[in-house]
PyMOL Python script that loads the backbone (N, CA, C, O; Angstrom):
from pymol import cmd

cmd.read_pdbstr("""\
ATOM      1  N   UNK A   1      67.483 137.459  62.051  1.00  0.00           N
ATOM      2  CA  UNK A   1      67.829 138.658  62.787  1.00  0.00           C
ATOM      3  C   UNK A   1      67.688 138.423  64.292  1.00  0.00           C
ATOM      4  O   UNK A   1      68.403 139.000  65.111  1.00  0.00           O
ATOM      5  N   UNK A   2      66.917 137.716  64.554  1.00  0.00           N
ATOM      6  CA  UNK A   2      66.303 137.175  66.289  1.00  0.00           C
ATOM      7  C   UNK A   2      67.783 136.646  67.024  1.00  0.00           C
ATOM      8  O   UNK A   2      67.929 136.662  68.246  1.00  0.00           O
ATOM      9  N   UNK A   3      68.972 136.124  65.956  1.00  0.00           N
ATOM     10  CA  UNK A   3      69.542 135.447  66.706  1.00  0.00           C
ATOM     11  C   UNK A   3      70.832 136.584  67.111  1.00  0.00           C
ATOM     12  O   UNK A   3      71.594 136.491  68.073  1.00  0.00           O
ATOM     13  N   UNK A   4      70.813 137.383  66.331  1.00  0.00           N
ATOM     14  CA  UNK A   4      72.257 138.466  67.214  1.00  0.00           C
ATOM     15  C   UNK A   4      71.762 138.470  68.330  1.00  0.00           C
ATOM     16  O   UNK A   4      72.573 138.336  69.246  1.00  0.00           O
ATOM     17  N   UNK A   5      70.490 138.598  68.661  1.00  0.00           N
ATOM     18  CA  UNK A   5      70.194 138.947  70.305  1.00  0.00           C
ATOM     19  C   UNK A   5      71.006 137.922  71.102  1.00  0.00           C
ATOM     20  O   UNK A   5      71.441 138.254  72.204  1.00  0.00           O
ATOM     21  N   UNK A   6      71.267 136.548  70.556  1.00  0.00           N
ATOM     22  CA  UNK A   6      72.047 135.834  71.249  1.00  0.00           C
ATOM     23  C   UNK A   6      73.543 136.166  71.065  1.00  0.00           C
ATOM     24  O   UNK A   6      74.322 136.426  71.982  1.00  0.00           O
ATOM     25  N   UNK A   7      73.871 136.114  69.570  1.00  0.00           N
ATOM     26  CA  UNK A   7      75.379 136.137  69.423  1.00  0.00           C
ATOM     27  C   UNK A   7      76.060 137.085  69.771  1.00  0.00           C
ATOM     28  O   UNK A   7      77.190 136.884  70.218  1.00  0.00           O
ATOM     29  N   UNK A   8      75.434 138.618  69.630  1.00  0.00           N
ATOM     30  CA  UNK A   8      75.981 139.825  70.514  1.00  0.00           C
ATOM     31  C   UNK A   8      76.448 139.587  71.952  1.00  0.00           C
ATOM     32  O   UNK A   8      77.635 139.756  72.231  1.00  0.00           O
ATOM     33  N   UNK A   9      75.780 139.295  72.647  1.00  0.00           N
ATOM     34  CA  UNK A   9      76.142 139.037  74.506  1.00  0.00           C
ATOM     35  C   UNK A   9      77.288 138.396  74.356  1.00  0.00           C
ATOM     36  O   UNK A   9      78.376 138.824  74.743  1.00  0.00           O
ATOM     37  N   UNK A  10      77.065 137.186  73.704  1.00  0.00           N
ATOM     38  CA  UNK A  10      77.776 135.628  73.348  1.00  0.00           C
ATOM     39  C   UNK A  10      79.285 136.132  73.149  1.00  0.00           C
ATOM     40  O   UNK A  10      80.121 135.744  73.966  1.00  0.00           O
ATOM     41  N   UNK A  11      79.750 137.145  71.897  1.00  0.00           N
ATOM     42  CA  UNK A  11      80.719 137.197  71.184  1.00  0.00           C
ATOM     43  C   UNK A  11      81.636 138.299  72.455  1.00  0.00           C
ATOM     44  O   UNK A  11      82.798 138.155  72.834  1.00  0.00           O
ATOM     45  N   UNK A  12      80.307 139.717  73.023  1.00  0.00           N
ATOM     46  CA  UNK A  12      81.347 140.063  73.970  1.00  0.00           C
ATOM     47  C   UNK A  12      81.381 139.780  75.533  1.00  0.00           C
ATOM     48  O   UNK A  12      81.990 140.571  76.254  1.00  0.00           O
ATOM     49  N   UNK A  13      80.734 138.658  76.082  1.00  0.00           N
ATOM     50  CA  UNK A  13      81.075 137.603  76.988  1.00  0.00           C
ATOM     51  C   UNK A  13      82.716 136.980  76.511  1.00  0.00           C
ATOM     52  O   UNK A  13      83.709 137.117  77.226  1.00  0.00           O
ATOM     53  N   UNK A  14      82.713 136.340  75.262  1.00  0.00           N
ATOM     54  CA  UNK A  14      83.650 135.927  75.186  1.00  0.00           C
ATOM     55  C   UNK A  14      85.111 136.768  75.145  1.00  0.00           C
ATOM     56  O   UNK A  14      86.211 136.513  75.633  1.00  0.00           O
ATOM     57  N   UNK A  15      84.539 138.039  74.228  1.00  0.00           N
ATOM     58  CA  UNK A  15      86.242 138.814  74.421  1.00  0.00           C
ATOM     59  C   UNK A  15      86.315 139.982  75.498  1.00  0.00           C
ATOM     60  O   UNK A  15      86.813 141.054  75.154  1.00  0.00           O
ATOM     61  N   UNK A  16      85.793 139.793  76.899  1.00  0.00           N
ATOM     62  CA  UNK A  16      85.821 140.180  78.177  1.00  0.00           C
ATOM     63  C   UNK A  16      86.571 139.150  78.893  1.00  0.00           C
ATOM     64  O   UNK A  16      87.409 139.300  79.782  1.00  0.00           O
ATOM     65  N   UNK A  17      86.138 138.102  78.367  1.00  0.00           N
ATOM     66  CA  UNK A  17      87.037 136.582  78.689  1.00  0.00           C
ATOM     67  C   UNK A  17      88.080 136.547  78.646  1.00  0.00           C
ATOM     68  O   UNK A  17      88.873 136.470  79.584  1.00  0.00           O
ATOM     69  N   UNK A  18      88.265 136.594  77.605  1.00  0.00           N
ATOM     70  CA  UNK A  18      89.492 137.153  76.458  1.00  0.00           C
ATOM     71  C   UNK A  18      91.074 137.622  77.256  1.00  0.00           C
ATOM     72  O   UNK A  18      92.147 137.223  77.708  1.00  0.00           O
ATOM     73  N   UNK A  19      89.988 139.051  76.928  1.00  0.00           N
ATOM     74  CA  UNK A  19      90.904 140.137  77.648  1.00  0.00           C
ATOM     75  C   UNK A  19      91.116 139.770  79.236  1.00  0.00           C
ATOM     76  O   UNK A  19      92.264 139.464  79.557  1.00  0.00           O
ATOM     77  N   UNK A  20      90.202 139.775  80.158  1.00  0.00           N
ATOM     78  CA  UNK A  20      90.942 139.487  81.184  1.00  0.00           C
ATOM     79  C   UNK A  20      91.892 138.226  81.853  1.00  0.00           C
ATOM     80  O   UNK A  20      92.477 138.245  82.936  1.00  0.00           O
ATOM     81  N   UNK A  21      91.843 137.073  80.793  1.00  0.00           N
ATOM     82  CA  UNK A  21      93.040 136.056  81.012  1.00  0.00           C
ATOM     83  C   UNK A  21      94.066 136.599  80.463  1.00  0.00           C
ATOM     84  O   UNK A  21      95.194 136.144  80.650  1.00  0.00           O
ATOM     85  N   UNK A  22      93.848 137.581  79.754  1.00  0.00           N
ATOM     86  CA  UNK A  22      95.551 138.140  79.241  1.00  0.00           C
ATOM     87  C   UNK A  22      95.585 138.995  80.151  1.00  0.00           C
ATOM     88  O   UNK A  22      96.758 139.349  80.027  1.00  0.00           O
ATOM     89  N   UNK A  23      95.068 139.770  81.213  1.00  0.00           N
ATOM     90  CA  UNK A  23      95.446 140.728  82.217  1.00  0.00           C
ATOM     91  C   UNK A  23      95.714 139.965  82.928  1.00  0.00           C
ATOM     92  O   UNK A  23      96.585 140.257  83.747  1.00  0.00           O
ATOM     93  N   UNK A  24      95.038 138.474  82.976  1.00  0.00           N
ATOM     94  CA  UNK A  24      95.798 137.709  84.294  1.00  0.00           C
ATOM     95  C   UNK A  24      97.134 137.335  84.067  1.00  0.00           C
ATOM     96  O   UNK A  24      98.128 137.460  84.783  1.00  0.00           O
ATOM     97  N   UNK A  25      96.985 136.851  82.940  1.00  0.00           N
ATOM     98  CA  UNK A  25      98.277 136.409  82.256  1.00  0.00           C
ATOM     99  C   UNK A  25      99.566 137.737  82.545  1.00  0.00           C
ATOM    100  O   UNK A  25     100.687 137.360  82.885  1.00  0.00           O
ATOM    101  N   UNK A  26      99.368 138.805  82.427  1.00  0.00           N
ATOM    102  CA  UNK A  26     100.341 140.073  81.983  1.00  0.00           C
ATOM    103  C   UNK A  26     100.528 139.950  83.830  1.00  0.00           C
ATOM    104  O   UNK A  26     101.714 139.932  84.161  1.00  0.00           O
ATOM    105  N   UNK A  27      99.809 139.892  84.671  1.00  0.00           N
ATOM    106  CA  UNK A  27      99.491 140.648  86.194  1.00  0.00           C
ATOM    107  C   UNK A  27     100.314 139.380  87.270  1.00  0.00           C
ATOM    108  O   UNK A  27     100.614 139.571  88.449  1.00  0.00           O
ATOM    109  N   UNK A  28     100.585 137.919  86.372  1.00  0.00           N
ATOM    110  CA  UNK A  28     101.124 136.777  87.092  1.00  0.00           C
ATOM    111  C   UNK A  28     102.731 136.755  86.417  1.00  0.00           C
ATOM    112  O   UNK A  28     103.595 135.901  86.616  1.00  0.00           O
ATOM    113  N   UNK A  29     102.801 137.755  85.720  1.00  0.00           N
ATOM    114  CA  UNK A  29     104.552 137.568  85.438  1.00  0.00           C
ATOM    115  C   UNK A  29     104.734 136.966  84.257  1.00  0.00           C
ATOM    116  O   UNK A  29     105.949 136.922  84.065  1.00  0.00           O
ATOM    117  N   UNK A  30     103.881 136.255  82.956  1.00  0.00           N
ATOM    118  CA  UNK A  30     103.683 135.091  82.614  1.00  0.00           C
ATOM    119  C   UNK A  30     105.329 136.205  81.150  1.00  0.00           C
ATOM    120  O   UNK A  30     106.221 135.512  80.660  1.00  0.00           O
ATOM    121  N   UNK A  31     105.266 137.623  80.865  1.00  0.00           N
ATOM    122  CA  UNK A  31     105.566 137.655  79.870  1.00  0.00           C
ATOM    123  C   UNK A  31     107.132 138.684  80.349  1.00  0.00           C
ATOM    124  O   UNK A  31     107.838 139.287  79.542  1.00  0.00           O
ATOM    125  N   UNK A  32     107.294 138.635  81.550  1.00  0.00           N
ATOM    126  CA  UNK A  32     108.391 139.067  82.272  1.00  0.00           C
ATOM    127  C   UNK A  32     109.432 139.257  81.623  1.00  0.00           C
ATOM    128  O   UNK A  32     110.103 140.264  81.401  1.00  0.00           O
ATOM    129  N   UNK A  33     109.569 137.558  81.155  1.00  0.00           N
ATOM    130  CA  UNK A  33     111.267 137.360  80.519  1.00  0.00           C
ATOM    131  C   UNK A  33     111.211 136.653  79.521  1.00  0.00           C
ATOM    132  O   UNK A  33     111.040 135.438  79.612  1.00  0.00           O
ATOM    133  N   UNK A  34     111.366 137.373  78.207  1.00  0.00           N
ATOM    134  CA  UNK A  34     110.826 137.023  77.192  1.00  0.00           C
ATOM    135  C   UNK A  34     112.195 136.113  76.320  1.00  0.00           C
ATOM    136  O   UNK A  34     112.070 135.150  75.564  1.00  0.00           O
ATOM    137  N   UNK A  35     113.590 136.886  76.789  1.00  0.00           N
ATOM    138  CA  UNK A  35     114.677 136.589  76.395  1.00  0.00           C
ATOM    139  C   UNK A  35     115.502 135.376  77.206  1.00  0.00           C
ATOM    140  O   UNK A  35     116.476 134.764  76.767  1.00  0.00           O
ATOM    141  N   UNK A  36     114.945 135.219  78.318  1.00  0.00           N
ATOM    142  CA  UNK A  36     115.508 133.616  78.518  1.00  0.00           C
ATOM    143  C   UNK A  36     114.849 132.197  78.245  1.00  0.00           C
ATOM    144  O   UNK A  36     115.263 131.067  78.505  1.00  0.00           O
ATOM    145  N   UNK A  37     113.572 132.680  77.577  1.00  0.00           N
ATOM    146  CA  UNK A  37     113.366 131.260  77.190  1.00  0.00           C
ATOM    147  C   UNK A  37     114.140 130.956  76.103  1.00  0.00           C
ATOM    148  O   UNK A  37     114.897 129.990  76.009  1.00  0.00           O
ATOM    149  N   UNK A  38     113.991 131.562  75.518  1.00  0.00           N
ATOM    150  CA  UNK A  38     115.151 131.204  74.132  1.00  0.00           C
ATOM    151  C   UNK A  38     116.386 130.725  74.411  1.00  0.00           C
ATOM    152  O   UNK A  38     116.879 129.958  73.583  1.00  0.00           O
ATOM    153  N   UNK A  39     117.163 131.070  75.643  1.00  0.00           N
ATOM    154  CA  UNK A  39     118.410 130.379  75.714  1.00  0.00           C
ATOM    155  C   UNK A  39     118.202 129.402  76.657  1.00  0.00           C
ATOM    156  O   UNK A  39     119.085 128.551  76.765  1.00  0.00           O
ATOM    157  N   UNK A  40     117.239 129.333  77.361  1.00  0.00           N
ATOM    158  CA  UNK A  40     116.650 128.070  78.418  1.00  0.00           C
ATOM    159  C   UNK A  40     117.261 126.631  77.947  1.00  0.00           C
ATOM    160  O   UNK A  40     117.885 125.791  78.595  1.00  0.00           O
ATOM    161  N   UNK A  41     116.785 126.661  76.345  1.00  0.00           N
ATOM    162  CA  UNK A  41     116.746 125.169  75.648  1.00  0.00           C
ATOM    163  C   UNK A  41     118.050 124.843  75.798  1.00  0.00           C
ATOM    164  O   UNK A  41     118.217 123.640  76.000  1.00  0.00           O
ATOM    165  N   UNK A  42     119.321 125.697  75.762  1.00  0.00           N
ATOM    166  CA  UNK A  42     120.764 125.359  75.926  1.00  0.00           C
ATOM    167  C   UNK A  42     121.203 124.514  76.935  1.00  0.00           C
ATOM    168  O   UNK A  42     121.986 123.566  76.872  1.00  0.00           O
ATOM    169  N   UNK A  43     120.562 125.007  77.924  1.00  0.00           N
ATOM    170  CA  UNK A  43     120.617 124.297  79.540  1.00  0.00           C
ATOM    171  C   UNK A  43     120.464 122.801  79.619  1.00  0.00           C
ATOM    172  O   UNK A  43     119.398 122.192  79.707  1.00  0.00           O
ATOM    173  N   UNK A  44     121.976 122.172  79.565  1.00  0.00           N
ATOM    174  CA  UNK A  44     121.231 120.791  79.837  1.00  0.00           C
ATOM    175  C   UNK A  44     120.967 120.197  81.555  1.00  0.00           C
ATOM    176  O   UNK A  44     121.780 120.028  82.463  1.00  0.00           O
ATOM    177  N   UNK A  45     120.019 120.064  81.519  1.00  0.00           N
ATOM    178  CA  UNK A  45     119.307 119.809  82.414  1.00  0.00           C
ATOM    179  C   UNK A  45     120.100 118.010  82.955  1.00  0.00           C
ATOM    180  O   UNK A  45     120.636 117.755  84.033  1.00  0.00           O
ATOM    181  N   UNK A  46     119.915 117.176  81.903  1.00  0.00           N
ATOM    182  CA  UNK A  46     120.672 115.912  82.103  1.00  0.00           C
ATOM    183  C   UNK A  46     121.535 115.417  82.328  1.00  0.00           C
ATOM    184  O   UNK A  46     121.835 114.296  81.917  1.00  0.00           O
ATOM    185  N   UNK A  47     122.460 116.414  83.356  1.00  0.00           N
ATOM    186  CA  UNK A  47     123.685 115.831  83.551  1.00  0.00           C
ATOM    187  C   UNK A  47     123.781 114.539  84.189  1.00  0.00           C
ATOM    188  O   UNK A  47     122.843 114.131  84.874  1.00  0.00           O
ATOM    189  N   UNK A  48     124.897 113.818  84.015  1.00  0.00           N
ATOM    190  CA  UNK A  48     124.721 112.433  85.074  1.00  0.00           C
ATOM    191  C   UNK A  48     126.046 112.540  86.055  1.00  0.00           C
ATOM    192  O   UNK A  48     127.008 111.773  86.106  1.00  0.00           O
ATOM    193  N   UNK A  49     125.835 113.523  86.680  1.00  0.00           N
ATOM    194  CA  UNK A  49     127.518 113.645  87.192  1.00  0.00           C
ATOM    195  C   UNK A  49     127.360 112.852  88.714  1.00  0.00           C
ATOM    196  O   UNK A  49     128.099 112.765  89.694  1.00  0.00           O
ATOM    197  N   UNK A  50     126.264 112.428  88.444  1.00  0.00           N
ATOM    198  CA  UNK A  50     125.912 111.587  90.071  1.00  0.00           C
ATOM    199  C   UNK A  50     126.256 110.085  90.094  1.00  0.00           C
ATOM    200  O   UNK A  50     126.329 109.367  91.091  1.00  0.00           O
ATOM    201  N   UNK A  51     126.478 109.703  88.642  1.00  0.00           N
ATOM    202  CA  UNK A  51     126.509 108.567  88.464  1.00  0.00           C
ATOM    203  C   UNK A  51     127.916 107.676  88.791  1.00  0.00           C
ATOM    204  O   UNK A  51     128.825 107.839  87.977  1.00  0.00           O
ATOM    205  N   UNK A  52     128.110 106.956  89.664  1.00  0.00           N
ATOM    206  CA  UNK A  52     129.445 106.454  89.805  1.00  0.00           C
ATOM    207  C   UNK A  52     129.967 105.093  88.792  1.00  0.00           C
ATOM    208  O   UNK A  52     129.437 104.190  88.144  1.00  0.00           O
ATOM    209  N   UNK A  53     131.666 105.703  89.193  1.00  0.00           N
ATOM    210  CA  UNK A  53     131.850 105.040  87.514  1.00  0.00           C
ATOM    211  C   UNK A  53     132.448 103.695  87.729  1.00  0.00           C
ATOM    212  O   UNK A  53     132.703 102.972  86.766  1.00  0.00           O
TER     213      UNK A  53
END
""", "prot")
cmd.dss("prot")
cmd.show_as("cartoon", "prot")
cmd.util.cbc("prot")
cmd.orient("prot")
C-alpha cells in the first residue's frame, strides 16, 4: 500500500505530460491538414528534369 504514495504523483505527472505535448502538438499546427498528407505521397518529388541528355 506504501507504494501508491509513489505511483499516484508518478502516473499523474505523467498524464499532465501527456496532455500538454498534445496541446503543444494541437497549438504548433501539427494536426492542421489532415487531408494532404494522404495525397502528399503522390508528389514525386524525384524528378530529373535537370539532367542533360
Amino acid at each position: 500500500m506504501n507504494v501508491l504514495i509513489y505511483l499516484i504523483p508518478a502516473a499523474l505527472f505523467l498524464a499532465l505530460l501527456g496532455l500538454g505535448a498534445f496541446f503543444w502538438t494541437v497549438k504548433s499546427g501539427q494536426y492542421d491538414d489532415l487531408e494532404g498528407a494522404k495525397w502528399r505521397i503522390f508528389i514525386d518529388d524525384d524528378q530529373d528534369d535537370h539532367i542533360p541528355e
